[in-house]
Structure formats: structure tokens, C-alpha cells
MIDOSE-1310 file (N, C-alpha, C; in nm, 2 decimals, decimal comma, always signed):
residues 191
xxxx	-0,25/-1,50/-1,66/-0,21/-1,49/-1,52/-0,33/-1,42/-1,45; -0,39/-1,45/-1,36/-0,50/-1,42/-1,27/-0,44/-1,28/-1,17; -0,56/-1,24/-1,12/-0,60/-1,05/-1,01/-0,47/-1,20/-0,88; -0,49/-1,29/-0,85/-0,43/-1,30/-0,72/-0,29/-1,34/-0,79
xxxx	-0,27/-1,44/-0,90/-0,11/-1,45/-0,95/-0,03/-1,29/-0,99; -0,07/-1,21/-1,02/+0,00/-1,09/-1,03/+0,02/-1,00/-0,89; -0,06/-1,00/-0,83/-0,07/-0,99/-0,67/+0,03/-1,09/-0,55; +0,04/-1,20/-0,59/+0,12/-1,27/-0,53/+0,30/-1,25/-0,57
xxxx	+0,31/-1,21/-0,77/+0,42/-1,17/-0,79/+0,45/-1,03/-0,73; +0,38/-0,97/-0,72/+0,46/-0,80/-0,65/+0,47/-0,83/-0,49; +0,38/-0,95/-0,41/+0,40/-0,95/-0,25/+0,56/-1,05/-0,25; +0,57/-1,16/-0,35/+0,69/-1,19/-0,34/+0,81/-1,15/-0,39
xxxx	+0,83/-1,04/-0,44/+0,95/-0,96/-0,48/+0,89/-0,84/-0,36; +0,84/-0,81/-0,33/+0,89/-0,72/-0,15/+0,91/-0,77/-0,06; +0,84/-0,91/-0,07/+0,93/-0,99/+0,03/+1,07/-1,03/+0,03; +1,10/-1,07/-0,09/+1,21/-1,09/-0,18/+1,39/-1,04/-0,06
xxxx	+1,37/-0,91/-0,01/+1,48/-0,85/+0,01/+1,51/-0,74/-0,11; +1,42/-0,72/-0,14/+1,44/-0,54/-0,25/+1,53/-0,44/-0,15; +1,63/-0,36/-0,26/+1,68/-0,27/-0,16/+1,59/-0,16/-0,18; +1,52/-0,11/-0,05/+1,51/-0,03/-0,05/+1,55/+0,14/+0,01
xxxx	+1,46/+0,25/-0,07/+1,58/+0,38/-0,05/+1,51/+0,43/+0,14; +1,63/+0,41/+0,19/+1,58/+0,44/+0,31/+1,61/+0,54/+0,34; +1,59/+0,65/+0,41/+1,70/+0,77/+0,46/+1,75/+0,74/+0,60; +1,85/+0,84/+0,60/+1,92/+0,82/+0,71/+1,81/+0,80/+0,83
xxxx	+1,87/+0,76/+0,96/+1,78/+0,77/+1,05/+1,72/+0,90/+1,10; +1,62/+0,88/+1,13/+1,54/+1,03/+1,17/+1,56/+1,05/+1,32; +1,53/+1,18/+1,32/+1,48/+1,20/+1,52/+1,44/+1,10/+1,55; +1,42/+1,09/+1,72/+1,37/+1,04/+1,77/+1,21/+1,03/+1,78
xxxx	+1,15/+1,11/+1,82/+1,01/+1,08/+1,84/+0,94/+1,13/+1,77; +0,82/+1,09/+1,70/+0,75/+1,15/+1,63/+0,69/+1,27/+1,61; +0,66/+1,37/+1,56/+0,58/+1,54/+1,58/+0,44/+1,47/+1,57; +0,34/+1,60/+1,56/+0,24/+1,53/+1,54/+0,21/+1,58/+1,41
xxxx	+0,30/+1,56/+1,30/+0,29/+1,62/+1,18/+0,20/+1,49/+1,10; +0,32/+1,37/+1,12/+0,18/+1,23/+1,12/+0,08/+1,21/+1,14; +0,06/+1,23/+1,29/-0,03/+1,18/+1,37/-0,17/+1,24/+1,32; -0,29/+1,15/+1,29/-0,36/+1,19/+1,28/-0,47/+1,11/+1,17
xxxx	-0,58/+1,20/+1,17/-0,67/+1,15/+1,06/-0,63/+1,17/+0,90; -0,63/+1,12/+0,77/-0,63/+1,14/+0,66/-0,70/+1,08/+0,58; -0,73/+1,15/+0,44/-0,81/+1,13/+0,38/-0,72/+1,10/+0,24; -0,73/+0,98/+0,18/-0,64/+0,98/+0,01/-0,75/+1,05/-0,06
xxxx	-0,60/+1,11/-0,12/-0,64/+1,23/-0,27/-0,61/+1,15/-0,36; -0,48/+1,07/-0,38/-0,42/+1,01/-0,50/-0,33/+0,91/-0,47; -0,38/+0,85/-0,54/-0,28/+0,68/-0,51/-0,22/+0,66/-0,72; -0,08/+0,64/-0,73/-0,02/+0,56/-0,84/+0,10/+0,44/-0,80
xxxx	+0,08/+0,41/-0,87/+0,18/+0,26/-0,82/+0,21/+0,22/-0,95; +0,35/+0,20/-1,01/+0,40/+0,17/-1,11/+0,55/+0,04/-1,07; +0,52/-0,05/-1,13/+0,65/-0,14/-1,08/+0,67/-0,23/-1,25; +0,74/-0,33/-1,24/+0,83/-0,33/-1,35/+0,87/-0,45/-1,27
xxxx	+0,83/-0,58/-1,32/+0,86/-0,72/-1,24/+0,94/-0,83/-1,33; +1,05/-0,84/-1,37/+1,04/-0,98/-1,49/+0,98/-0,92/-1,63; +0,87/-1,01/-1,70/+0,81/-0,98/-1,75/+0,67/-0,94/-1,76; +0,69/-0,90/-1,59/+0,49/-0,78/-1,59/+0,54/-0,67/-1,54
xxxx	+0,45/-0,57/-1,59/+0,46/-0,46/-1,56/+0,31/-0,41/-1,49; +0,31/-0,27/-1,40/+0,19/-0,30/-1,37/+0,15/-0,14/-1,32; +0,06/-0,06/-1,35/+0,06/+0,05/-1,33/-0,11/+0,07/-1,28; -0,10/+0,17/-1,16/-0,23/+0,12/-1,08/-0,28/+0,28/-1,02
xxxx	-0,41/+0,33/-0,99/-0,44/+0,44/-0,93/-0,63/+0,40/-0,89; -0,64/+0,51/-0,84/-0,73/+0,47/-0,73/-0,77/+0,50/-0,63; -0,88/+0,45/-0,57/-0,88/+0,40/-0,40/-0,93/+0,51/-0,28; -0,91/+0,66/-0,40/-0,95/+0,82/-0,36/-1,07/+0,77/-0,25
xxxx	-1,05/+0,82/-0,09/-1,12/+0,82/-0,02/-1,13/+0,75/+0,11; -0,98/+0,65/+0,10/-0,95/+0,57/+0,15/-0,93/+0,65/+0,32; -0,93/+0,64/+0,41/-0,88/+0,72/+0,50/-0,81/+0,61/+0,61; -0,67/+0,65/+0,61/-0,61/+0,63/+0,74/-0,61/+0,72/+0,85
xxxx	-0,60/+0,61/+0,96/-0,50/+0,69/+1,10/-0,41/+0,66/+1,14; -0,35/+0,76/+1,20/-0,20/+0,70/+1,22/-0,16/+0,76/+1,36; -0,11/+0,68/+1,44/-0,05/+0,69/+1,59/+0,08/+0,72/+1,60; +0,15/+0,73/+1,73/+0,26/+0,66/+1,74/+0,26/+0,51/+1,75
xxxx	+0,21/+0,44/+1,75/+0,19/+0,32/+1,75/+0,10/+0,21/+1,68; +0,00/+0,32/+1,58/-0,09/+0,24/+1,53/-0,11/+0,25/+1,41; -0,14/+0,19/+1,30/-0,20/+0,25/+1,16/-0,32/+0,19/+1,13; -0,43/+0,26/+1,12/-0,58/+0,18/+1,09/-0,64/+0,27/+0,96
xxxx	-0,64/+0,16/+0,88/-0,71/+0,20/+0,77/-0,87/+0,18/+0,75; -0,96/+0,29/+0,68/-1,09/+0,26/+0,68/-1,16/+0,28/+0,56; -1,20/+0,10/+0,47/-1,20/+0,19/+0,33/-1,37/+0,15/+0,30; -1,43/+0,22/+0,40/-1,60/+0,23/+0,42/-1,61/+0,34/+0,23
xxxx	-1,53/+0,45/+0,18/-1,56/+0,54/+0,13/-1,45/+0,56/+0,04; -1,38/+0,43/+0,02/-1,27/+0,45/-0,10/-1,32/+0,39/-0,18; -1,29/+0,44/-0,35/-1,30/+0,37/-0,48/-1,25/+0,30/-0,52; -1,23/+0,20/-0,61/-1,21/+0,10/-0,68/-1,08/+0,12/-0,67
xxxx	-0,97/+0,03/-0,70/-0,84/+0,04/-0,77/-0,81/-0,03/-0,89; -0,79/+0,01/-1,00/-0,76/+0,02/-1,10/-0,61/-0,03/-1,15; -0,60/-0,14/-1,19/-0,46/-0,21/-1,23/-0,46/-0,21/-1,37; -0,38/-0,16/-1,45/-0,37/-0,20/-1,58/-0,18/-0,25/-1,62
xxxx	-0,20/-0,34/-1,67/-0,02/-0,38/-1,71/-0,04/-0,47/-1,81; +0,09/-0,53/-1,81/+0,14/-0,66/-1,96/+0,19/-0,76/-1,82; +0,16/-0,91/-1,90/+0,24/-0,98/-1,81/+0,27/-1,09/-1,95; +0,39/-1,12/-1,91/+0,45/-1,14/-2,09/+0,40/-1,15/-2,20
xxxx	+0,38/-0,99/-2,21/+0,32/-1,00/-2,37/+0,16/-0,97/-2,37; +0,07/-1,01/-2,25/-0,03/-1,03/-2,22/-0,13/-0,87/-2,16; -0,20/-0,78/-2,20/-0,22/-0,67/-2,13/-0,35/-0,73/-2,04; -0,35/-0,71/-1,97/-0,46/-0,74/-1,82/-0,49/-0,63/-1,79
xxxx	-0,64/-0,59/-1,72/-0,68/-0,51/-1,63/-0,74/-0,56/-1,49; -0,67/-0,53/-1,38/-0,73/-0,59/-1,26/-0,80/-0,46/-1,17; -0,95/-0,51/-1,11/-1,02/-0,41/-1,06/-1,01/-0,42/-0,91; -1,03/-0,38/-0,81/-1,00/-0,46/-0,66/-1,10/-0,33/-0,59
xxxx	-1,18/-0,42/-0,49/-1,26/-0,33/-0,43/-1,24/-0,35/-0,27; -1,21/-0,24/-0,22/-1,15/-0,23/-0,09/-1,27/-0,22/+0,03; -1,34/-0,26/+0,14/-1,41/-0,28/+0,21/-1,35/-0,26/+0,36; -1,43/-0,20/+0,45/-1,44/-0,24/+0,62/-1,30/-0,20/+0,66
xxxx	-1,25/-0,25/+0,74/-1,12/-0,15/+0,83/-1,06/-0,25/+0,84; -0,90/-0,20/+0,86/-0,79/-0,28/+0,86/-0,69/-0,20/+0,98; -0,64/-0,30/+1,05/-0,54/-0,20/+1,20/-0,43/-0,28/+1,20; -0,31/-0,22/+1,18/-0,18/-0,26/+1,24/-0,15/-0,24/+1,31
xxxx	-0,02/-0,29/+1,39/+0,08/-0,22/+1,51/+0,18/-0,13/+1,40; +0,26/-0,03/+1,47/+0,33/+0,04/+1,38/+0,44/+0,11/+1,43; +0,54/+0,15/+1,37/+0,65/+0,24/+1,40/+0,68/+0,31/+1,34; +0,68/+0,44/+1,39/+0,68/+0,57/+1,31/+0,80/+0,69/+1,36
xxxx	+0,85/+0,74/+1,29/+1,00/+0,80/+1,31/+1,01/+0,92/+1,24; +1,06/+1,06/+1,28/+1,09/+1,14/+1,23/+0,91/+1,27/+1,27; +0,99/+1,37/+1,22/+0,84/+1,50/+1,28/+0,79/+1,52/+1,15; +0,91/+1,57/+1,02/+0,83/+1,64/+0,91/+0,82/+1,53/+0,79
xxxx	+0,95/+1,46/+0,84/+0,99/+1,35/+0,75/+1,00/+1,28/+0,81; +1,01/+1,15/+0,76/+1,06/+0,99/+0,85/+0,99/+0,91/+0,77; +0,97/+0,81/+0,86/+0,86/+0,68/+0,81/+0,77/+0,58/+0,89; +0,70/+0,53/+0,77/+0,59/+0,46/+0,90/+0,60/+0,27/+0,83
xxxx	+0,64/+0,27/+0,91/+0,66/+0,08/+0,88/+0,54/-0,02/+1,01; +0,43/-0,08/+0,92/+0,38/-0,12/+0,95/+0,40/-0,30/+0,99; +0,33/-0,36/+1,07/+0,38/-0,48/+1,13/+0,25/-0,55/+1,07; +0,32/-0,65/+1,01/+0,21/-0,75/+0,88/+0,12/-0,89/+1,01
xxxx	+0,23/-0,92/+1,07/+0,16/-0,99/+1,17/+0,03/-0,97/+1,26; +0,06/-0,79/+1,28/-0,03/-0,76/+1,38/-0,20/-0,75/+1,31; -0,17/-0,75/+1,17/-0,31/-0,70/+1,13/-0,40/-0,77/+1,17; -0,53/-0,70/+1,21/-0,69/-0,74/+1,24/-0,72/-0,61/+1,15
xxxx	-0,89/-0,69/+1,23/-1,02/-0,63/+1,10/-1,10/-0,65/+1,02; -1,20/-0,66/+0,99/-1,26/-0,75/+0,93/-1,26/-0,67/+0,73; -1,13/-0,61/+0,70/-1,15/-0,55/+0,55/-1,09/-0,69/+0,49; -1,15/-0,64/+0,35/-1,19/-0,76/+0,29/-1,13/-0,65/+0,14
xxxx	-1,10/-0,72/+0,01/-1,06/-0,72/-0,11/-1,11/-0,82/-0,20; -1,22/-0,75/-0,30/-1,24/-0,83/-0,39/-1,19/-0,77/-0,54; -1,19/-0,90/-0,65/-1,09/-0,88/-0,74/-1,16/-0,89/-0,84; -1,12/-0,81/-0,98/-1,22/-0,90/-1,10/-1,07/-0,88/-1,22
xxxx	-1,09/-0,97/-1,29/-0,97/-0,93/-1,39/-1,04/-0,92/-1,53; -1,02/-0,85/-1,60/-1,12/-0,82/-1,69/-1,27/-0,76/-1,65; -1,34/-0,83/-1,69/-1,47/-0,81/-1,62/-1,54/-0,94/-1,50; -1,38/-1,05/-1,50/-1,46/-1,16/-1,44/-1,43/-1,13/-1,28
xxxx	-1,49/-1,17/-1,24/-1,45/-1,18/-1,06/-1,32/-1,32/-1,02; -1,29/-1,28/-0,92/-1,14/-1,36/-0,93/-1,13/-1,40/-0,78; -1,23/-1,36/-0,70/-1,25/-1,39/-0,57/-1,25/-1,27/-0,49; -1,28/-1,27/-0,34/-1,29/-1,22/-0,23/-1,19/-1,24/-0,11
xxxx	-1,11/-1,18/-0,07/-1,02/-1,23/+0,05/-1,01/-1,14/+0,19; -1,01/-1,19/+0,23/-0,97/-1,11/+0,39/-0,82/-1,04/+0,44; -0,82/-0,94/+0,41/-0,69/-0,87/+0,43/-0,61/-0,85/+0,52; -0,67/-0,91/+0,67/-0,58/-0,94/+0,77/-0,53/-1,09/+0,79
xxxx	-0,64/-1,18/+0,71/-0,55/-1,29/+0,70/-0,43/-1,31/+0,62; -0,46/-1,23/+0,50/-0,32/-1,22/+0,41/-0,24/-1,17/+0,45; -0,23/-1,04/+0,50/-0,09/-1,00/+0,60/-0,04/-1,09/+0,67; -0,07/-1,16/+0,77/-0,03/-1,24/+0,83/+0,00/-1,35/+0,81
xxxx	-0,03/-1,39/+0,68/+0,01/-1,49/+0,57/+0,15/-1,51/+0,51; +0,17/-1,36/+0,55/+0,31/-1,28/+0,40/+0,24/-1,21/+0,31; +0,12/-1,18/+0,25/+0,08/-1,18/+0,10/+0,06/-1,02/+0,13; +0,14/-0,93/+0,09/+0,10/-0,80/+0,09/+0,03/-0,77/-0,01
xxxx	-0,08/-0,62/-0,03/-0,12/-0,55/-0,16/-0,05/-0,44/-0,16; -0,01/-0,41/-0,29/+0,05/-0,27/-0,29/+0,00/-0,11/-0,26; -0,14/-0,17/-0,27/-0,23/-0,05/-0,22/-0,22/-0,03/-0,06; -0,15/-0,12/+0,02/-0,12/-0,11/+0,17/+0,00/-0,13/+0,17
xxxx	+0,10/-0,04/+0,13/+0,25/-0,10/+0,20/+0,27/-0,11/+0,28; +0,36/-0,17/+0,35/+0,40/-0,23/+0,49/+0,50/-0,15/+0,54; +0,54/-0,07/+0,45/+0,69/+0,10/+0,46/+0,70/+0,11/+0,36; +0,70/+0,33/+0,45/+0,72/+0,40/+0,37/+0,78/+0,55/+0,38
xxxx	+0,80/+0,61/+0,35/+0,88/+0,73/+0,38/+0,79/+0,86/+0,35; +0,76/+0,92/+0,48/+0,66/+1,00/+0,45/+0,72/+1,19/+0,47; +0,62/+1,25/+0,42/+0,63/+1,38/+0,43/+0,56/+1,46/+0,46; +0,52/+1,57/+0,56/+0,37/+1,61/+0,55/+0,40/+1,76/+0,61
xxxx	+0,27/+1,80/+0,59/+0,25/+1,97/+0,69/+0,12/+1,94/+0,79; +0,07/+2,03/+0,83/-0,03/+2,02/+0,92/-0,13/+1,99/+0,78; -0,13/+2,00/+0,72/-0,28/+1,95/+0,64/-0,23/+1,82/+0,52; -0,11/+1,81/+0,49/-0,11/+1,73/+0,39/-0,05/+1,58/+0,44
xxxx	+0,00/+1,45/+0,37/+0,03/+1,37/+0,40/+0,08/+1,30/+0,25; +0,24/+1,26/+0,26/+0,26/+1,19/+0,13/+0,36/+1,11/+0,13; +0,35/+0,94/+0,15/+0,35/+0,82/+0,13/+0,42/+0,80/+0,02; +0,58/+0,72/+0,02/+0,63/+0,71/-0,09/+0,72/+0,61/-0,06
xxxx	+0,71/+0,47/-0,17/+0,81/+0,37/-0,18/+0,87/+0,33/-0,28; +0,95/+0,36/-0,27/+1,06/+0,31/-0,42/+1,16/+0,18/-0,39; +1,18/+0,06/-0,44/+1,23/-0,07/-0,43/+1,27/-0,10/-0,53; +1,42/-0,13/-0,55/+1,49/-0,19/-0,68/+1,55/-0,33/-0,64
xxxx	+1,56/-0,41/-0,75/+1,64/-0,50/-0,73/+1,66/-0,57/-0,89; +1,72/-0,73/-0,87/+1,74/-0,78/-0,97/+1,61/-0,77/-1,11; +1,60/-0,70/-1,23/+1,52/-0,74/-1,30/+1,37/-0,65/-1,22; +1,38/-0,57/-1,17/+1,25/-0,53/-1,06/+1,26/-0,35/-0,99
xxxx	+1,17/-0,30/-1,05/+1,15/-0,14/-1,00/+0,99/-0,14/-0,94; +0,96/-0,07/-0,81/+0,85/-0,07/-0,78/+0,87/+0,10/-0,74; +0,79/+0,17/-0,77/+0,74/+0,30/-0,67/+0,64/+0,32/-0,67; +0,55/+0,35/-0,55/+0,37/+0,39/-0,56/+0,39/+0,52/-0,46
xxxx	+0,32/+0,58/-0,48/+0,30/+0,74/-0,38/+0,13/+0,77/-0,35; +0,12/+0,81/-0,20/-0,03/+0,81/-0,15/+0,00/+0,92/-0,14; -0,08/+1,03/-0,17/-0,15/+1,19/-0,13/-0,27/+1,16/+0,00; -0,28/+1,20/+0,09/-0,34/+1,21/+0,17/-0,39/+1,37/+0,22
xxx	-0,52/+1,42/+0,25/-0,54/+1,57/+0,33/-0,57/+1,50/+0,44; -0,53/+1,61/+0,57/-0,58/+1,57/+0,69/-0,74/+1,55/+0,69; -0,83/+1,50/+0,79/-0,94/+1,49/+0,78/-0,99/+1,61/+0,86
């Protein structure tokens, strides 16, 4: 199975209709506990699909911003991400190098808690994602055409349920369904 067939299996089980753990609804309007610049400390992603599994970290350096209304990511200064799993029976390592900026529209809810659900449609930007599986390369894609494609990466969820203080920031999705566990968690410091 190829860096984009194992990528295509985790974008179509989130598209799928996973339940995910939502919390109740939050306040009204955002604090500015969100709002702002950040920098990723730690990215893991572990999910459980059928017969692949897929466990992933990385990407340290990545920096989002986040609005009331916007999410732009900038991965001029993020590292590699690192995929290692089985896909029936099969162990694979997929490498993915993250480039240039990426901007959504967005909606964000809650002060200390809440969440930030990003709009797949709206993405521009010119960031780009290249792949190698093993040591081979597996192509180059443009990451705002794939959102607006449908084709998400797990390294950008599209929602998530966040937590923060004036300096920290932490990004968490958990999604169950038939045959299928996903959770990945982003550490972020303010900038």
C-alpha cells in the first residue's frame, strides 16, 4: 500500500461519520486563551483502521495561528513527520515533509476549553506535502487542493478539542467507529 493509499484510508474513515467525543457545548465566545501565535512541541497520532495501524510523531516546529475566525498554519520551520504502522501484515514507514503556509476559515468556541473546527473548503496557500515510503518518494501534493478535495492529513485535523493557559496549547482528537480508533494530540507553546 503506498504514503497516499494509507493517507487516503485515514481521510476516508474521518470522513466516514466517526463518532466523535465532543463535549458539551461551550460558552459563547472565545477568551483569548486560543487566540494567538503557537509553536508545536509534540505531535502523536495513533489510529487502528481495519487492517492498518498507524502510529505517527513529528513535525516539532510547526507553528499555527489561530483567530476567532481563522487558522493559518506555517510549516517554513517544522520537521519531518514520521509514520510507522502494519497494513495487513505489512510494516511500512511513511516520511512526509511539510512546506509553505496553509489558511482556513474557522470556528472556535469556549475560553479555557472548547474547540477549533476548521473549514476544508476554505483552504488556500501555497503548502505543499511531500511523501516517501521507505526510502522511495511517493510524490508531492498541494494541501489546499486536497482539503478541498475531501482528502484530509492527520497531521492537520479539521476538529479538535482544545485546552490551554496563557502559554500552552493542546489539540486532541479521538474518533471511534466500526473496526476503527483514531487519537492524535498537538502540544503547542505560545510564540
Amino acid at each position: 500500500m503506498s504514503a497516499v493509499s494509507v493517507r487516503l484510508v485515514s481521510a476516508a474513515v474521518l470522513a466516514a461519520g466517526l463518532a466523535f467525543a465532543v463535549p458539551a457545548p461551550a460558552s459563547a465566545a472565545a477568551g483569548p486563551c486560543a487566540v494567538g501565535t503557537w509553536k508545536l512541541t509534540k505531535y502523536k497520532y495513533k489510529s487502528h483502521i481495519d487492517e492498518v495501524t498507524a502510529n505517527a510523531k513529528g513535525g516539532e516546529g510547526a507553528r499555527l495561528t489561530i483567530t476567532k475566525k481563522s487558522a493559518a498554519y506555517d510549516f517554513s520551520r517544522a520537521k519531518k513527520v514520521v509514520t510507522k504502522g502494519v497494513v495487513e501484515g505489512d510494516a511500512y514507514t511513511v516520511t512526509d515533509v511539510f512546506k509553505k503556509k496553509l489558511t482556513f476559515k474557522s470556528g472556535l468556541t469556549g475560553k479555557k476549553t472548547g474547540s477549533l473546527t476548521l473549514k476544508p473548503k476554505s483552504a488556500t496557500g501555497g503548502a505543499t506535502i511531500s511523501s516517501w515510503l521507505g526510502g522511495q518518494p511517493t510524490g508531492t501534493a498541494k494541501l489546499a487542493k486536497n482539503y478541498k478535495g475531501g482528502l484530509e492529513d492527520p497531521f492537520i485535523p479539521t476538529f479538535g478539542q482544545f485546552t490551554c493557559t496563557s502559554k500552552t496549547l493542546k489539540l486532541v482528537l479521538e474518533a471511534d467507529g466500526p473496526g476503527t480508533t483514531i487519537a492524535s494530540v498537538h502540544e503547542y507553546r505560545r510564540v
